[in-house]
C-alpha positions in Angstrom: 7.4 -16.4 -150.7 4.3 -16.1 -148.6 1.1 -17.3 -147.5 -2.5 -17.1 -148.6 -5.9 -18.0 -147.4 -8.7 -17.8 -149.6 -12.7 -18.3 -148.1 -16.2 -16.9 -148.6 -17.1 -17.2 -152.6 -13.2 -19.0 -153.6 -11.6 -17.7 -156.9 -8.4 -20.4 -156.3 -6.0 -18.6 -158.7 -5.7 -15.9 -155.3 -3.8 -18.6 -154.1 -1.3 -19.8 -157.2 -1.6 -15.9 -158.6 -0.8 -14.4 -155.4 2.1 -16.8 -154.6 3.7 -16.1 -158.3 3.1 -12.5 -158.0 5.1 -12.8 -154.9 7.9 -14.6 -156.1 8.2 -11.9 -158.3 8.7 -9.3 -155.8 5.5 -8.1 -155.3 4.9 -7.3 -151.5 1.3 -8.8 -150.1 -0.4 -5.4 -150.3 -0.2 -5.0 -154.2 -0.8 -8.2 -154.7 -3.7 -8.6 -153.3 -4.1 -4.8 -155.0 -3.8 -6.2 -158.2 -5.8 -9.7 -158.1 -8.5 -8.0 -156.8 -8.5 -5.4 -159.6 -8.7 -7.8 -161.9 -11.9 -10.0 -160.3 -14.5 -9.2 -161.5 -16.7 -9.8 -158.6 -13.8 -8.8 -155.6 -17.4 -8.4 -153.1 -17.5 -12.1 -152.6 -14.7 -12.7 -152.0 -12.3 -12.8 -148.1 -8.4 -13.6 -149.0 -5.5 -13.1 -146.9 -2.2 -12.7 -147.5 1.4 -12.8 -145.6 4.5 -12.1 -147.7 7.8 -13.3 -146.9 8.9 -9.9 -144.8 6.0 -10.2 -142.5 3.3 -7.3 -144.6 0.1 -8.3 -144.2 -3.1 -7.4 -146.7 -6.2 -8.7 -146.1 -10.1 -8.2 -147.9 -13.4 -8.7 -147.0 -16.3 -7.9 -149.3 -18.6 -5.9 -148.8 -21.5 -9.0 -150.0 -19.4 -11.2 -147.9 -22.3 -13.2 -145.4 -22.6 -11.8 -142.2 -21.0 -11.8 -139.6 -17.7 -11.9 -141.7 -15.1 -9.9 -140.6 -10.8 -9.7 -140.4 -7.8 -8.5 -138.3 -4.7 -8.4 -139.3 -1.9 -7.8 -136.6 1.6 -8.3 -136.4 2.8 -11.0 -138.7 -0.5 -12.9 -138.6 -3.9 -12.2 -140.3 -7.4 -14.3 -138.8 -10.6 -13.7 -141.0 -13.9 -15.2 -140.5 -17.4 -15.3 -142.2 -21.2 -16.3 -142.2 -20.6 -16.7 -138.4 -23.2 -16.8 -135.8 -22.2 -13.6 -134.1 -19.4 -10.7 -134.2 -16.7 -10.7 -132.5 -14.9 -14.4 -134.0 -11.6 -12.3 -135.9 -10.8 -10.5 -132.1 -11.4 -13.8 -130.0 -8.9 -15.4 -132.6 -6.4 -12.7 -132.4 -6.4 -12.0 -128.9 -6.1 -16.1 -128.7 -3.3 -16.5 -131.0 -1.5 -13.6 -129.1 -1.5 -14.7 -125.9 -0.9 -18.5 -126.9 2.3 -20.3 -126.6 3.7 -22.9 -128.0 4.7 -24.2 -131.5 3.0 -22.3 -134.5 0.2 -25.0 -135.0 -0.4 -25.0 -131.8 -1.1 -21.7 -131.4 -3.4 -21.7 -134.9 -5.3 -24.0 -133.3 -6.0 -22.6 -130.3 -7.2 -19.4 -132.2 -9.4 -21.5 -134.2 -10.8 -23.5 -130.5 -11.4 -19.7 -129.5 -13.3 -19.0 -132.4 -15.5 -22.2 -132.2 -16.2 -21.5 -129.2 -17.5 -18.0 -129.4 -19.9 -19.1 -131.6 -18.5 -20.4 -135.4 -20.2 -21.1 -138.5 -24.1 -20.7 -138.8 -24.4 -23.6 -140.2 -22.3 -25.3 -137.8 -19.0 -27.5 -138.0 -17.9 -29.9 -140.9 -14.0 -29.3 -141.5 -10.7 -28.1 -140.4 -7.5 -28.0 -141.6 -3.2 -26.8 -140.0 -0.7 -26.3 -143.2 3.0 -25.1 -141.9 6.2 -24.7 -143.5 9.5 -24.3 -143.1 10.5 -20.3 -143.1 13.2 -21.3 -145.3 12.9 -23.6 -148.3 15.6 -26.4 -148.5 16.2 -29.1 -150.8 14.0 -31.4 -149.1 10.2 -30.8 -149.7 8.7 -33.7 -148.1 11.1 -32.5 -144.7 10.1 -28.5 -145.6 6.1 -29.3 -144.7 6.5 -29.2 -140.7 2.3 -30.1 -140.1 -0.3 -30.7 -143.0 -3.5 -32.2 -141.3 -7.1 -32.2 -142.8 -10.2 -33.2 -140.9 -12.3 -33.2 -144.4 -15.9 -34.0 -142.9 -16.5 -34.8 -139.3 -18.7 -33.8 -136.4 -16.2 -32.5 -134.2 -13.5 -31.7 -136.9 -11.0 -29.0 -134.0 -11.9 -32.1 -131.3 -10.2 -34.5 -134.1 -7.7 -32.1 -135.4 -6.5 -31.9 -131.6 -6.3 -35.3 -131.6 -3.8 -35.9 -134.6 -1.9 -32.8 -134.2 -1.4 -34.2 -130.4 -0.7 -37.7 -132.5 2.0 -35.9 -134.7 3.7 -33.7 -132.3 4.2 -37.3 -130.5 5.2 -38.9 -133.6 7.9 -36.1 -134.1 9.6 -37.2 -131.0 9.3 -40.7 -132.5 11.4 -39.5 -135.3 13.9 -38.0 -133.3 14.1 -41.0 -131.2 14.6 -43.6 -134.6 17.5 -41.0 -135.8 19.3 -41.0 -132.1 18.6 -44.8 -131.9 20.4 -44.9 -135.2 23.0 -43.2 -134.0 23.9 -45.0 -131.1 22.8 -41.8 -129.0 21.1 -43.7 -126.2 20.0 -41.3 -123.7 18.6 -38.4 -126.7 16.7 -41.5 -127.5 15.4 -42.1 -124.5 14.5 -38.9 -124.0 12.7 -38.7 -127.6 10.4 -41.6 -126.5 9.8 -40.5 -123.3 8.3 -37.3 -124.9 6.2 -39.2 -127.3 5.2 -41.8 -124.8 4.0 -38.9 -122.3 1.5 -37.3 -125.4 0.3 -40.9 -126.2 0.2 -42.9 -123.1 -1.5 -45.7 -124.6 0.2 -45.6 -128.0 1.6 -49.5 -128.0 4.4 -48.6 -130.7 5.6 -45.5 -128.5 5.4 -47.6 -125.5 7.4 -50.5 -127.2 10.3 -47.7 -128.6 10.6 -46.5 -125.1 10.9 -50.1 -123.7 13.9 -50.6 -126.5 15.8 -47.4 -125.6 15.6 -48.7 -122.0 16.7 -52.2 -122.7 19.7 -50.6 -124.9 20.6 -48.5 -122.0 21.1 -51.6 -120.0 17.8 -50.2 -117.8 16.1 -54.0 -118.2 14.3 -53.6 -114.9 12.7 -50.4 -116.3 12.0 -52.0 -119.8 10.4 -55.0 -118.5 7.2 -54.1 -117.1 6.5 -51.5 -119.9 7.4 -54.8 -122.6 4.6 -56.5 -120.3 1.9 -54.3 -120.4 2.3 -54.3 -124.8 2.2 -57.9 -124.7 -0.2 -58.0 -122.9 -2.5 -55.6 -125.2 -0.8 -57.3 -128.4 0.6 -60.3 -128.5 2.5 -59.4 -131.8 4.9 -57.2 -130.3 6.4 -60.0 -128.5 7.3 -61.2 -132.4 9.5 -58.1 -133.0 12.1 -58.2 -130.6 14.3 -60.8 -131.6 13.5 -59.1 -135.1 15.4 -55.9 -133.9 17.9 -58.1 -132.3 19.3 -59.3 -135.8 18.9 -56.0 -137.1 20.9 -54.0 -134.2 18.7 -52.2 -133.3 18.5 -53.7 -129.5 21.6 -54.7 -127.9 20.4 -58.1 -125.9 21.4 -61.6 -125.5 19.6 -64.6 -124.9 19.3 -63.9 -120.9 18.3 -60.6 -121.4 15.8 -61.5 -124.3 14.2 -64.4 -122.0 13.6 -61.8 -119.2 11.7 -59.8 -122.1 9.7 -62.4 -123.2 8.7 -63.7 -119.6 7.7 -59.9 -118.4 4.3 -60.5 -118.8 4.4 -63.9 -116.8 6.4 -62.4 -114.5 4.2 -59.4 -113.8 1.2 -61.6 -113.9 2.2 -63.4 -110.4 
C-alpha cells in the first residue's frame, strides 16, 4: 500500500488513516490532502507519505521547530526538524542518492549524513530501519526484511550500525542453515563465509563455517577455525557430536578426534 512517517507534534492515526485511505485507492497526495484537512492543528505537524506507485506527498508546518525542513525526490521522501542547523533534508538526499547498497543500507547512511551535519538540538537518543517486502506474501514474519530499534542510547546510528551489520551477517547465516539443509555444500559455504567476513569474531558464525568445511571434506581448513572457538568457549566443543547424531555434519570418529584435538594440536 505505502509508507508513512509521522514526527514533529505526532497525531498516530496519519499512519493507520493514511495506510487505509491507501488501500482504498487513494494516491499519497490526497491522502495526505485529506488527513490534514481534517486535523485540526495540521501546523505541528511533519508526515510523509509514499504510495504503492512511487507518488510522494510530504508536509511540514508552518509552527514546526526550527530548523525543520523536507525533500521529497524520486521514490524517496527525507524530512527533518528542531535541528541544529539547515541544510539536514539536502545532506540526507544527496546521501541516499549517491549510496549503494541494500535499502537499509542506504537509509542509514542518509541518516549518518544527517547526524553528522549537525542533528537534533537536543542531541541523540534513538533510531530506528523498518523495511518490507514490495510485495506482500503469505508469510508476514518473512515479509519484514529489517525491523531494528535503538530505543535510548548515546550513540543510537553507532549501535544501529552495529546490528544492522549483525543482521545483514545473520541473513547469510540463514541462507547457509537452508543450503546446509539441503545438502548444498558449497552455497553453504559460501553463506558462512559471508557472515563470518561481517562478524569476524562471531563464535557461532565461526563454528557454522568450520561445519560447512568439515562437511565438504576440507578438515584441514575446519580445524584450526574449531580451535580458535574452543578455545574462546569451551562449550562449542559439546555440540559437535550433537550435530553428528542429527546430520547435520558428516564425520566419523577419526575425523571427530581431529576436531576435538585442534586446539591441542594448534597449541604445540
Amino acid at each position: 500500500m505505502g509508507a508513512i512517517a509521522t514526527q514533529s507534534f505526532i497525531e498516530v492515526r496519519y499512519g493507520a488513516s493514511g495506510l487505509d485511505l491507501m488501500a482504498s485507492g487513494l494516491s499519497a497526495p490526497r491522502t495526505l490532502d485529506a488527513l490534514l484537512a481534517a486535523d485540526a492543528n495540521p501546523g505541528v505537524r511533519q508526515v510523509a507519505m509514499i504510495d504503492a506507485s512511487g507518488q510522494v506527498a510530504v508536509h511540514t508546518g508552518e509552527n514546526c521547530i526550527q530548523y525543520a525542513g523536507h525533500l521529497a525526490g524520486r521514490n524517496f521522501s527525507v524530512q527533518s526538524n528542531l535541528m541544529i542547523k539547515p541544510g539536514v533534508p539536502q545532506a540526507m538526499a544527496e546521501t541516499f542518492q549517491q549510496a549503494r547498497g541494500s535499502l537499509a543500507e542506504r537509509m542509514l547512511t542518509a541518516l549518518e549524513a544527517a547526524q553528522s551535519t549537525g542533528g537534533d538540538l537536543r542531541g541523540k537518543q534513538s533510531a530506528a530501519i523498518l523495511v518490507v517486502s514490495g510485495k506482500a506474501s503469505s508469510r508476514p514474519w518473512e515479509d519484514r526484511l529489517v525491523d531494528l530499534h535503538i530505543e535510548d542510547h548515546k550513540q543510537p546510528l553507532k549501535e544501529l550500525r552495529r546490528l544492522l551489520t549483525l543482521n545483514t551477517a545473520y541473513e547469510h547465516m540463514n541462507q547457509g542453515d537452508h543450503a546446509l539443509e539441503s545438502g548444498d555444500i558449497d552455497a553453504a559455504l559460501e553463506q558462512y563465509g559471508q557472515a563470518q567476513a561481517l562478524e569476524p569474531d562471531n563464535l557461532e558464525m565461526k563454528f557454522w563455517h568450520a561445519v560447512s568445511l568439515v562437511n565438504a571434506g576440507r578438515i584441514d581448513a575446519a580445524a584450526p577455525i574449531f580451535a580458535a572457538i574452543f578455545r574462546a568457549d569451551e562449550r562449542w566443543r559439546e555440540l559437535v557430536p550433537r550435530l553428528v547424531q542429527a546430520g547435520l555434519l558428516v564425520a566419523d570418529e577419526a575425523v571427530l578426534e581431529r576436531i576435538d584435538a585442534a586446539d591441542t594440536s594448534v597449541r604445540r
